[in-house]
N, C-alpha and C positions, 0 to 999 in steps of 0.2 A: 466627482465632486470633491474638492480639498477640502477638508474640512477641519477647524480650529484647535488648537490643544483643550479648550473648555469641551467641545464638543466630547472630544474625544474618549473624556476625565467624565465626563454626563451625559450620558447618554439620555437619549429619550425613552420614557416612560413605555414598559413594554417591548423595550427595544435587547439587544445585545451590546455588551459594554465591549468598548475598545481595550482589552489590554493585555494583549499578545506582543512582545517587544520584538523586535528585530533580530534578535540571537534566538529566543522561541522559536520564530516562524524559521530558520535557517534551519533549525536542529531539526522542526518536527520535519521539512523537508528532506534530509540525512533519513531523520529513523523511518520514515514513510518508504523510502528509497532502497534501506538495506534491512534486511530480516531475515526468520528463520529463513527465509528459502534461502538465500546463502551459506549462511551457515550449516545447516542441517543437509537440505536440499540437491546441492552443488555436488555432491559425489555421487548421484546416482548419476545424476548430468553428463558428470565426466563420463563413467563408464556406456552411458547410450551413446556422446558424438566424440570423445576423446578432442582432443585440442581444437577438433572444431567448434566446441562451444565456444571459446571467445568471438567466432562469428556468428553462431544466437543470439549471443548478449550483444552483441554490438549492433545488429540488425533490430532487436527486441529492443538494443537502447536509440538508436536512431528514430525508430517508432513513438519510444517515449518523448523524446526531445519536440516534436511537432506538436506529440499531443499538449507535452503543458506549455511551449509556446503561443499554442492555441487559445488554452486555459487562461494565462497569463493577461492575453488580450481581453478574454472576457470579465477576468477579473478587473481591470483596472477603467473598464468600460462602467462594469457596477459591483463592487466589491462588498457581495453578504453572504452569511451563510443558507447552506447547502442551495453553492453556487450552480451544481450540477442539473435539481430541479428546476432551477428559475430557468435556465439558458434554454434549456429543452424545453419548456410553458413556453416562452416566447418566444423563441427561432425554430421549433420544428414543430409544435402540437402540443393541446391539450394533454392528450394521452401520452405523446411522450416525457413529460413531463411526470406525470403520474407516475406512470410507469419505471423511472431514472430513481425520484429518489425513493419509492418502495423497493427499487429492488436492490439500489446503493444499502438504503438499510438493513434488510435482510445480506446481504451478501458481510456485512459487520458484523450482525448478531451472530452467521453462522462461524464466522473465524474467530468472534470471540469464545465461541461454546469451544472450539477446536482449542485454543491457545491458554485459556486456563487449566483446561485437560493436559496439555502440556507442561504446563509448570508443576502438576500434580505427578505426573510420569519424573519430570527431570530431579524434583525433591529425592523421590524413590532411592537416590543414586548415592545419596548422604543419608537419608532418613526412613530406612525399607520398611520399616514396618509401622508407617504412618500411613494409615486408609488414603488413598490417592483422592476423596472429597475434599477430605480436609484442606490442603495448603490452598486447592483450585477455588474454594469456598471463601477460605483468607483471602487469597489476592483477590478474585472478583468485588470483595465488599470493602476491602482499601481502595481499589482504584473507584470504585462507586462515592468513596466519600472524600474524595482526592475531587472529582470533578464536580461536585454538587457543591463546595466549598469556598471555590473560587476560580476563574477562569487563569487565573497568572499563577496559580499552584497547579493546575495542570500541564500547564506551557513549563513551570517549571521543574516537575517529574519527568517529563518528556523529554529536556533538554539533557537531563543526566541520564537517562536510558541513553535517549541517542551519542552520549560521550561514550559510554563504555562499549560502546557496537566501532566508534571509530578510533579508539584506543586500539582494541583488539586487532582491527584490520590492518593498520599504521604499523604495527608492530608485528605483524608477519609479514608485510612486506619487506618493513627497512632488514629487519631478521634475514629474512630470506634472501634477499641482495646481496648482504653482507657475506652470508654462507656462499653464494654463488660467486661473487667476484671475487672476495679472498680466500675462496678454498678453507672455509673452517668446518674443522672436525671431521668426522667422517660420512655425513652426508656429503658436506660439500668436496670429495674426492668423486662424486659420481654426475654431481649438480651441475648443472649447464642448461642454457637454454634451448641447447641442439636436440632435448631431449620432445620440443613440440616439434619436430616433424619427425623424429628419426625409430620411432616407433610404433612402424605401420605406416608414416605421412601424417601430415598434418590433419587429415580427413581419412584415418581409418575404415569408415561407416559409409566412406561419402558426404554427399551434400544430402541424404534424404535422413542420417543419419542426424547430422546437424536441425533437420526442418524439425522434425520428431522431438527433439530437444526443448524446441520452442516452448510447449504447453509450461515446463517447468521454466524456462527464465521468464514467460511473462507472470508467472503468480509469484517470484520471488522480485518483479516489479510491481508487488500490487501495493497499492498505499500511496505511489508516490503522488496521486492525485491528491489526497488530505487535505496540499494546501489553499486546495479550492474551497474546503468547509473553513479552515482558520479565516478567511478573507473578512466574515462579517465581525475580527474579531479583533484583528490586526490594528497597531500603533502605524499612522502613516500609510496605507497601504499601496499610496503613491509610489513610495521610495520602497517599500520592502519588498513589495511584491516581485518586479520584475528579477533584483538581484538573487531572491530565491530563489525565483524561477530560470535564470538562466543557468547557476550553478547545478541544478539537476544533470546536465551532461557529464562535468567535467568529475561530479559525482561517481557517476556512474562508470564512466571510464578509471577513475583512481582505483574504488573501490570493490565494483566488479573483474571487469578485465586485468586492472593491475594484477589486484590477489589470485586471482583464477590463473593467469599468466606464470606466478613465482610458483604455485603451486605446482604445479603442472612440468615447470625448469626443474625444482628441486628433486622430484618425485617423478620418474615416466608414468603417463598415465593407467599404463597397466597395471601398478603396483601398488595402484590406490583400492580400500575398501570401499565399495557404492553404500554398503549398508553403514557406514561412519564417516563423521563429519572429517572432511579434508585437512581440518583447522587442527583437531585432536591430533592427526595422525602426525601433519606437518611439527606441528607445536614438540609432538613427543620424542620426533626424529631431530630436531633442534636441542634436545637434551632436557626442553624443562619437564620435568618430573612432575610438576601438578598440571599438566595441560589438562589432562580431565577433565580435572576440578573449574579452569577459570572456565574454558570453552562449556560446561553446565553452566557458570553464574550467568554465562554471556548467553548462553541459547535461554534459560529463564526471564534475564532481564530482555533480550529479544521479544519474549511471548508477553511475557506484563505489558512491554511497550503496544505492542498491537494490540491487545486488548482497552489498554489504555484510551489510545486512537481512535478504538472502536465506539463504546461507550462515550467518547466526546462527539464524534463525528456523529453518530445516531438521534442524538437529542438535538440537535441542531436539524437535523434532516426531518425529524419528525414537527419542527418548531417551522420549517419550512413550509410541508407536506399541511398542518393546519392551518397557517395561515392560508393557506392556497382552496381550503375546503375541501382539501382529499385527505385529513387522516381526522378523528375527533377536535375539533375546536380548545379543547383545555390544553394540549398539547401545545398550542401558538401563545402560551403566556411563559412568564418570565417571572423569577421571584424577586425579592429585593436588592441582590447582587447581582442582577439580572443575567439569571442561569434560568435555560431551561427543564426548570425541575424535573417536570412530570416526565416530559421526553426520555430525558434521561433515565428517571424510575424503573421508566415501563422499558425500557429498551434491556436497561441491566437485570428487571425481571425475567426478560424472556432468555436473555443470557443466563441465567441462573440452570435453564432447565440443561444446560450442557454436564451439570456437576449431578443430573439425577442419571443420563445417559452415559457417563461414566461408569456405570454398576453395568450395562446392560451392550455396549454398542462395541462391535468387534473392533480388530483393531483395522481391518479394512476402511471402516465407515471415516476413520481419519483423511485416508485420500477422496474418496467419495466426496465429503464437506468442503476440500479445500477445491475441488474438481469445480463445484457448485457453485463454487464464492469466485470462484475465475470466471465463470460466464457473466457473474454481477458485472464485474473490473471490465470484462471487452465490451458490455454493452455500455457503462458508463461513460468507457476511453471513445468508441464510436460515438455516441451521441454527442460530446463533447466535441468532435471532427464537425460533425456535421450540423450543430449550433451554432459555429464558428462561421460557416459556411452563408448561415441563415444573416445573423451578425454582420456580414461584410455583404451581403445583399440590401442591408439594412442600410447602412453609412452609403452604398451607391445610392440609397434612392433620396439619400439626404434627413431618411428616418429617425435615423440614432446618429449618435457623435464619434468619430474616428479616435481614438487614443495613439500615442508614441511609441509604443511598447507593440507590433506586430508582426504575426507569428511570416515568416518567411514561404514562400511556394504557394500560395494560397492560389487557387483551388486546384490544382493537381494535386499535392501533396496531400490534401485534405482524402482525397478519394484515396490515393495509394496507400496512405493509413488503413485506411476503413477496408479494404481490400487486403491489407495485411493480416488486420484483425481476424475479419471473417476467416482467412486462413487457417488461422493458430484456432478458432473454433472448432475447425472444419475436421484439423487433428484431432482433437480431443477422441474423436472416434476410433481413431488407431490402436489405442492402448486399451483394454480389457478394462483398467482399473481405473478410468476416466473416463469411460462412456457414459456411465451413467448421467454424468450432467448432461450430455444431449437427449436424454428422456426427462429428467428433470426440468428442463428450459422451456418445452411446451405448453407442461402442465401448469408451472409457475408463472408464465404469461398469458394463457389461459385465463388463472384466478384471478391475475390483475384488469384483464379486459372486462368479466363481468364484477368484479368491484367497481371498476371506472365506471360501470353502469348507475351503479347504487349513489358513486358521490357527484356525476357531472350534473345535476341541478341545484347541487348546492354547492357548489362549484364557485368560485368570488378571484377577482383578478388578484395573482400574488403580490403579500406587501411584505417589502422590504427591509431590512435594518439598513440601516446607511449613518 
């Protein structure tokens, strides 16, 4: 449905207001796209597949490209938030439906309990002898009053997280380039790019090396869905949506593979630390002296960002999940700037208890959580495959309306996704310090099967912000 600038500017009562502008919805795409798992992330990576990661990420990112081609489509079919639930209510089930956005939800609360802990750890670096609660406690309750405030001061915190994640990358590439083809200084007397095969081959580890890899490029792809929740939020989301959605690739190739690429020329991969970020190591070997320091501001303004996201995207899924009759009713209202308050509230509440498990949770239970929140992210991305799928059975039977904007390969592609996915699941079992989320995932959809008990009679067909 197009709908008017008045429209746009006034919303209906109870509804969600349009005003995520066009450069918002771009950036939150960028910061959804690129995060700590880059940053932080990427040198363990290296050290498990050596240069064959860039065929991870490129296989992890070809995965992505379908899925939010997919996404795309459904958005502009019916652009509201937490798009994720609705599509799965009405192209696959009830229950899956339920199921998407409790568990979308929960997979945000747990990354935000992770990612404030984070910023608490990353202060430590400047400020040691400040109780690790404290800053985690500060940014939790800034970003809490950043989104309860107005929806276009979140889009705009979000726009300048996401600048300084593509500053930083922008600038180790052209860096790095510049060291490698002109020969500056003394790194670049070693730099070259003969350096990805000529140490061990390009595939060191092999190709099972490379698979294994996977579990970490796709949770350092996780977010890049998001801008499926901004939909019900978006200026135009005729015109914005698709171009955000197509730049996801070219994204991902810049500033994944690009950087991972120079990284990788500059430095043989051997030479790199797994336990420190590639970014530090590179930045200090190029001479600048505070690499440290920026790559801290950048890994914290990383983690505010995702929590940031998180905390938006949660109230909105919970604004969802009530309208729909599967989470409390109070939850599907909206206040006079029409935010959904309470969602939000209660979401940044439960996030709050990550800054009491701070005192108490090893530092294992870090990977653990994020292990967790990636099974959220592949059941999200499958469901979305295969609502896609439901969608385009829908437009054959003359059901629903065909949109301009469609995703390519359909239904082949839809399935070799979903088979991808389950794959990169299937790993998670390999690694000692990931397994855990395959005992985790039963029990959690488990609880959700006999909750879906408790709310399917009061259960009311989902309504929509439009």
């Amino acid at each position: 449905m197009t709908m008017s600038s008045q429209s746009q500017d006034l919303p209906a009562e109870g509804d969600l207001a349009r005003k995520l502008k066009s450069r918002h919805i771009h950036m939150i795409a960028i910061g959804g796209a690129v995060g700590v798992g880059l940053f932080l992330g990427s040198g363990k990576a290296i050290s498990m597949a050596g240069p064959g990661l860039l065929l991870s990420y490129a296989a992890g990112g070809i995965a992505v490209f379908f899925i939010m081609r997919a996404l795309g489509e459904l958005l502009l079919h019916k652009p509201v938030a937490g798009s994720f639930a609705t599509y799965a209510e009405e192209y696959v089930g009830p229950f899956a439906g339920f199921a998407t956005g409790w568990s979308y939800w929960f997979m945000w609360v747990v990354i935000g309990m992770a990612e404030i802990t984070a910023v608490g750890v990353y202060i430590h670096y400047w400020l040691p002898n400040v109780p690790q609660w404290i800053p985690a406690m500060i940014t939790l309750a800034a970003l809490y009053i950043v989104n309860v405030v107005a929806v276009r001061l979140f889009g705009e915190l979000e726009f300048w997280f996401a600048l300084v994640k593509v500053i930083t990358i922008v600038a180790l590439i052209l860096g790095g380039l510049a060291v490698i083809v002109f020969g500056i200084g003394e790194l670049g007397q070693k730099a070259s790019f003969s350096n990805l095969w000529s140490h061990g081959g390009f595939l060191p580890f092999g190709v099972l090396g490379a698979v294994l890899a996977l579990q970490m490029v796709m949770f350092a792809y996780q977010g890049v869905e998001l801008i499926g929740v901004t939909a019900g939020e978006a200026e135009n989301p005729e015109q914005v949506l698709p171009r955000a959605t197509n730049g996801i690739i070219w994204r991902i190739l810049i500033f994944y593979l690009g950087a991972l690429a120079v990284i990788m020329a500059l430095l043989p991969w051997n030479q790199l630390d797994p336990n420190t970020s590639p970014f530090v190591f590179v930045f200090d070997k190029l001479g600048l002296s505070i690499a440290a320091d920026v790559i801290n501001f950048v890994v914290i303004t990383a983690a505010a960002s995702s929590c940031n996201s998180g905390i938006f995207s949660n109230g909105r899924m919970l604004f969802t999940l009530a309208r729909a009759g599967q989470a409390p009713r109070m939850f599907g209202r909206v206040n006079r700037n029409h935010i959904p308050f309470l969602g939000i509230t209660a979401s940044t509440a439960v996030m709050s208890i990550g800054v009491v498990l701070n005192y108490v949770v090893p530092e294992q239970a870090f990977i653990w959580i994020t292990s967790i929140s990636l099974v959220g992210s592949l059941w999200t991305w499958s469901i979305i495959m295969i609502a896609h799928l439901g969608y385009r059975r829908a437009v054959a039977k003359g059901e629903a309306k065909a949109v301009h904007f469609r995703m390519p390969g359909a239904p082949v592609a839809n399935w070799l996704v979903v088979a991808f996915l389950v794959m990169v699941a299937v790993f998670l079992g390999f690694d000692p310090s990931t397994r855990v989320a395959l005992y985790v995932a039963p029990i959690w959809f488990g609880l959700l099967a006999i909750a879906y008990q408790f709310t399917r009679r009061q259960r009311v067909p989902v309504l929509t912000a439009s």
